[in-house]
N, C-alpha and C positions, 0 to 999 in steps of 0.2 A: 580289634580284639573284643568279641564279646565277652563282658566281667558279670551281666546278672543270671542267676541262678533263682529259679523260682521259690526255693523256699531253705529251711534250714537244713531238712535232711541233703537235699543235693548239694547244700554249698560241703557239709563236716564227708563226705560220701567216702571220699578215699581218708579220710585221718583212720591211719590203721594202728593196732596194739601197739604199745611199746612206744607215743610219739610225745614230743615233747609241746607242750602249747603254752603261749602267753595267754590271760587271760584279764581284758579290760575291766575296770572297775571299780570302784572302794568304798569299804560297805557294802552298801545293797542300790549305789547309785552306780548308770553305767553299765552294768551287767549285762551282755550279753545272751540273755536269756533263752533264744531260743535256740541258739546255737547248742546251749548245753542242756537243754532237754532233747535235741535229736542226738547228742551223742548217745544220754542217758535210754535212750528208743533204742540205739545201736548198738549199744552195750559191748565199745569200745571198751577196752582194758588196760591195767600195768602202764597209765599216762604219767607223765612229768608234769603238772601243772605250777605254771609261773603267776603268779598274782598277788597285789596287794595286801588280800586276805582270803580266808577261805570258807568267805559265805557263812551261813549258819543252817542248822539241822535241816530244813526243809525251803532253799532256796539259793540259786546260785552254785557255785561248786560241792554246795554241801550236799546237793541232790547225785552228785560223781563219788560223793564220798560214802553216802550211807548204802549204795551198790558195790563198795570197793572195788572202784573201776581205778584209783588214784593209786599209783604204787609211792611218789612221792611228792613232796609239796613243797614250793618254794616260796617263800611268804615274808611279808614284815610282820604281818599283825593274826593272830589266829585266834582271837577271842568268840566269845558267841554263838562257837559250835560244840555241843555235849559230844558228838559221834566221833569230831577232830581227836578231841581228849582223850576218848575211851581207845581211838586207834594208836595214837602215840604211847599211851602209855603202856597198852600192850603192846607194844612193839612191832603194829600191822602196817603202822606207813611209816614210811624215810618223811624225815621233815628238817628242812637246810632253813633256818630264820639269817635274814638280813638287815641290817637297817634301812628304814625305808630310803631315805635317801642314796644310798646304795643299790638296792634294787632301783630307782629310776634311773641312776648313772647309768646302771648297767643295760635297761634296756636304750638307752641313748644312744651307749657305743655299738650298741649292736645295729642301731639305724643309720650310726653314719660311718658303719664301717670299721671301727678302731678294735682290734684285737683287745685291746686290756684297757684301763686307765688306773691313775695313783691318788688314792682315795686316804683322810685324815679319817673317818668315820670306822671306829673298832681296834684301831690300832691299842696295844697292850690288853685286849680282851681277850674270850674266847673266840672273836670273830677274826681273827688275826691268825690262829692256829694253822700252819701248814703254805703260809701266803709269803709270799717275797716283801721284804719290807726295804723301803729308798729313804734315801734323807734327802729334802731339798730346801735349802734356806733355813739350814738348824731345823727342821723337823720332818719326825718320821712319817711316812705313805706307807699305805696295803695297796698292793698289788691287786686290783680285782678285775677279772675275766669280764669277759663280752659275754651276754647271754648267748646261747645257738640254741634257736628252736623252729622247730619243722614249718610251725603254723600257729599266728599269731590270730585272734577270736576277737574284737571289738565290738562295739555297741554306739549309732551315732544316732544324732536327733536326725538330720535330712545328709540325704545325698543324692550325685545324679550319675547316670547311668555309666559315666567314666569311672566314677569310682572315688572321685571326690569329696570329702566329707567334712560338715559342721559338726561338731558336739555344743549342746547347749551345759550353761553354766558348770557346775560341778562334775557334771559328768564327764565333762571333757578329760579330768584326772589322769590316769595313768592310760587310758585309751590311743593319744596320739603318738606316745613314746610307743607303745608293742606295734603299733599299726607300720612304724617304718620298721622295722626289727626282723618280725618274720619271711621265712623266706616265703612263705606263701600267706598271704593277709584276710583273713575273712570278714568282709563288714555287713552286721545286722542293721539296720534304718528302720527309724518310724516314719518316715517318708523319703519316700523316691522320687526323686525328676527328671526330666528330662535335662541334656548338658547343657549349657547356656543359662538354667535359670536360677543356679545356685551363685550370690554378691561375689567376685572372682576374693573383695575383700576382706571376707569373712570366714573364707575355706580355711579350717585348721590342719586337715591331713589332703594333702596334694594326690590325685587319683594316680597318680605312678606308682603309689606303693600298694594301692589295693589291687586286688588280684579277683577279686568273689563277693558281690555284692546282691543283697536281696531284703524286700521290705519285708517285715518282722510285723509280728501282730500277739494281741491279747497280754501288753507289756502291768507288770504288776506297778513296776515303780513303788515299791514299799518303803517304807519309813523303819532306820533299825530301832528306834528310841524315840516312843512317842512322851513328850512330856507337855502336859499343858497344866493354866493355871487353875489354881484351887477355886471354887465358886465363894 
């Protein structure tokens, strides 16, 4: 099975209106960047975007947002973006907040498979509202779902042509968990190899779960919070 696809528009090609996407990340480290500037070319619509956070005004999902291509947003953390705010509070996007650790349970159960899991994190909050609640060992569990989404979007430092992939240091983040989840997987790489030459002991995502892979170019790698010291 051929997995590489030349470039970003052909891998995002068929994500059609109305699809649901994970989206690798956190902050502005990781980001699959070009994946979601050819959707932002395609001007895909009415998406469900699953991710950590959501990017800020001009970079990363916030470039899906200020097109309002996003109908809603799944997120732990939504800071940093003025256009998120201005959409929420006018009432232009759905927006589902989880705890972060929730959102990684969830995409976990979605990669290995588990319809639900029994989660301590929100219980007597608002995040509890509408969820089946267990007791095990004197305390209570939230019931929380498996994510399902169409097409999971990652971002790796090197991979080879099987589909195999490293993430270097922090970026590795929520990346490996959406990359086994989706039923269709798209990975962006700053470098490509050929199979055999990537350490077998260093692979963090096993090329089984990638589906669409292509080397990625003119990566910003921005910094959200430059702080340095005083002269």
């Amino acid at each position: 099975m051929n997995k590489v696809v030349a470039n970003a528009e052909e891998a995002v090609r068929d994500i059609q209106d109305g699809a649901v996407l994970m989206l690798g990340g956190f902050g502005l480290c990781g980001i699959p960047e070009n994946c979601i500037a050819a959707l932002v070319k395609k001007g895909t619509k009415n998406l469900t975007c699953i991710s950590n956070n959501a990017g800020v005004d001009d970079f990363g999902i916030g470039l899906l947002l200020q097109t309002k291509q996003v109908k809603k947003m799944i997120s732990s953390y939504v800071g940093e973006n003025a256009e998120f705010e201005r959409q929420l509070l006018s009432g232009e996007l759905e927006v589902e907040l989880i705890p972060q650790g929730t959102l990684a349970t969830r995409c976990m159960a979605a990669g290995y498979g588990m319809p639900a899991v029994y989660l301590l994190a929100g219980y007597g909050t608002e995040v509890a509202e509408g969820k089946e609640v267990r007791e095990f060992n004197g305390k209570n569990y939230l019931m929380e779902m498996a994510f399902d989404s169409d097409y999971a979007i990652v971002k790796a430092w090197k991979g080879d042509k099987m589909g195999n992939l490293i993430f270097k240091d922090t970026a590795r983040n929520f990346n490996p968990l959406m990359a086994m989840a989706g039923k269709i997987t798209i990975a962006e790489v700053e470098e490509l190899v050929e199979p055999g030459e990537l350490d077998p002991m260093y692979i963090h995502t096993p090329g089984i779960y990638v589906h669409r892979i292509f080397q990625g170019k003119d990566y910003e790698k921005r910094i959200e919070q430059r702080t340095v010291r005083k002269k």
